[in-house]
N, C-alpha and C positions, 0 to 999 in steps of 0.2 A: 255843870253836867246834868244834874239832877232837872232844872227847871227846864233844859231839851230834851232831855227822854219824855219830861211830860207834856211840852207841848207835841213832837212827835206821835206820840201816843193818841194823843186825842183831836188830831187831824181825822176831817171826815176821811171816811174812806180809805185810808192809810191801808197798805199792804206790807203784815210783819214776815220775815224772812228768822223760819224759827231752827234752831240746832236742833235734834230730840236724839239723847243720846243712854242706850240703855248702861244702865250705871253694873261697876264691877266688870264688864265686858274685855277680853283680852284675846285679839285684839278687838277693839272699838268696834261697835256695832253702832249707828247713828244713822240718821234719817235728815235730807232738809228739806224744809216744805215752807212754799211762801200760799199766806191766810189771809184774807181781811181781818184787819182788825174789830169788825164786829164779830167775827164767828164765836158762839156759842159753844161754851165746854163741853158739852154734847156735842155738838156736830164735830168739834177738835177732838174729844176723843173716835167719834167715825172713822177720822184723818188719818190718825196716827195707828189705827187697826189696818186700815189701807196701807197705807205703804210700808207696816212693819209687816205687813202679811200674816196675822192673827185672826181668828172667826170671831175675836167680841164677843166669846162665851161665858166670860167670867167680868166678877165685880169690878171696880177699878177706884180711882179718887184722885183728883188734882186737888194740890196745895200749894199754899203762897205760904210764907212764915208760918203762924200758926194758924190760916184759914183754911178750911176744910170747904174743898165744892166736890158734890158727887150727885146721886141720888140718896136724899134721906131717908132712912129706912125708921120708921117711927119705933120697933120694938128695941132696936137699939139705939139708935140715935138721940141724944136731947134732944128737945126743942131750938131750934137756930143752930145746933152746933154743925150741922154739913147747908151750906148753902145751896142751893135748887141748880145743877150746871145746867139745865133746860133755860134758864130764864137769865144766866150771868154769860155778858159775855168778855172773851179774851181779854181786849186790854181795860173795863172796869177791874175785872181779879185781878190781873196785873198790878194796878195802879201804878206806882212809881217804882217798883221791882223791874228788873230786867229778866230775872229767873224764875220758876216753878218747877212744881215737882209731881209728876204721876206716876202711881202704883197701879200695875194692872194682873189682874189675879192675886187676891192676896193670898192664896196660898203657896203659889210657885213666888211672889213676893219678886215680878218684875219692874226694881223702880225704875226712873227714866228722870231724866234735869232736862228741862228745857228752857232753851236761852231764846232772846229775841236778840238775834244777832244783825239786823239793819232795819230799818223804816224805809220801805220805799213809797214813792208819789202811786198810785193807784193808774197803772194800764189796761184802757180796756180790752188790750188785745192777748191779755192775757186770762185765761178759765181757770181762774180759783175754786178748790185749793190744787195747788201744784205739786209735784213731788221733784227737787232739782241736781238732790244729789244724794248720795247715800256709801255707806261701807258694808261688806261683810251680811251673812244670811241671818235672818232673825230664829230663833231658837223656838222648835215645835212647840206648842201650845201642850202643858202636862208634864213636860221631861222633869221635872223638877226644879223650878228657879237654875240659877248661873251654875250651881255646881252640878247639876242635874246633867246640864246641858254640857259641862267639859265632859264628864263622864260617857255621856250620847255620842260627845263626837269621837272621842277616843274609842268607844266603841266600834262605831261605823267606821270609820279610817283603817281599823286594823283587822284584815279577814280573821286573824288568830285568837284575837280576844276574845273570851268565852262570853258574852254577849254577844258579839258579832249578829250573829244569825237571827235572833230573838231581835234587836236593834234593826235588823235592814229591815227585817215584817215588819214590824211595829210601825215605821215610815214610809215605808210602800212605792220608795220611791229613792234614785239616786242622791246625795247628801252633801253637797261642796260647803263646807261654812265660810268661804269668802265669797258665796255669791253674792249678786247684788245687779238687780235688774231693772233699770230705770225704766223700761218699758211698761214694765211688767205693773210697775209700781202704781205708776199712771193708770194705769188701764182695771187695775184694782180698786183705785178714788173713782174710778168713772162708773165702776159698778156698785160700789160700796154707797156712795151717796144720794 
C-alpha cells in the first residue's frame, strides 16, 4: 500500500481529493476540497479559509508527525524548526503520510486533520482548487475555540438565554449551525485567491 500512496503522490499533476475536518466538532463540521498536488501550504491554507469561511486573521501551522510548516517567526522559532509553507508544497510535506494536521488561531486553538482521501488523474476541465462537499456552518472567527462555540450556539438558539441578545449583536446576522453552502463556498475560493 505504502509504495502506491507513493507512486500516486508523486504523479505529475495528480489532483488530491482532501477531507479537512474540524476536530472536537459535534456534529462534524468538515470541508472537501480537490488540490493539485503541487499547491503550497500557503496557498492550502488560502483554501481552507475559503471554504471554511474564516478572514485568515490569525496565526495558523500545518503539521505532519513531528514536522512543523508555517511561517517562521525567528524571535520564537529555532532555526529549521517550522519549515517555510511559502516554498513547501502539499505532497513533498506529505510524503508517505496520508494525514496532517492544521491549527488555525492558536488561541481559539482550531485544530483540523486532513486526510488525502483519493488521487485523481488531473482534468482539465476542472478550476482548482474546488470545494465538493462539506457539512454544518464553520464557527465565528473569536467565539472561543469548540467550547466557545457550543456556548454561542446555545446562546443564539435560545431567545431566553441571557446571552441571547449580547449573542445575536455580536454576529449581526441570522445563525443556522448546520449551514453549509457549496455556492457559497466556491465563490469564496474564487475571491479569496
Amino acid at each position: 500500500m505504502a509504495t502506491t500512496v507513493r507512486k500516486l503522490l508523486k504523479q505529475p499533476g495528480a489532483t488530491l481529493q482532501l477531507h479537512i475536518e474540524l476536530r472536537g466538532s459535534k456534529p462534524k463540521i468538515w470541508r472537501r476540497v480537490l488540490v493539485p498536488e503541487t499547491i503550497t501550504l500557503a496557498k492550502l491554507h488560502a483554501v481552507i479559509q475559503a471554504v471554511f469561511g474564516w478572514s485568515g486573521g490569525h496565526l495558523h501551522e500545518f503539521n505532519v508527525g513531528e514536522e512543523r510548516f508555517g511561517t517562521p517567526d525567528p524571535e520564537y522559532d529555532e532555526p529549521g524548526s517550522v519549515h517555510n509553507e511559502r516554498t513547501t508544497r502539499l505532497a513533498s510535506a506529505l510524503g508517505m503520510a496520508r494525514t496532517m494536521g492544521y491549527i488555525y488561531d492558536f488561541g481559539d486553538n482550531w485544530q483540523h486533520r486532513i486526510k488525502v482521501e483519493k488521487t485523481l488523474m488531473p482534468d482539465p476541465a476542472l478550476q482548482l482548487p474546488l470545494c465538493v462537499g462539506g457539512a454544518n456552518a464553520t464557527p465565528p472567527d473569536d467565539c472561543g475555540g469548540i467550547y466557545g462555540y457550543y456556548d454561542f450556539v446555545q446562546a443564539i438558539s435560545d431567545p431566553n438565554h441571557p446571552e441571547h441578545a449580547d449573542m445575536t449583536e455580536w454576529i449581526g446576522r441570522p445563525w443556522d449551525p448546520a449551514a453549509f453552502d457549496l455556492d457559497s463556498a466556491n465563490l469564496r475560493l474564487t475571491n479569496f485567491l
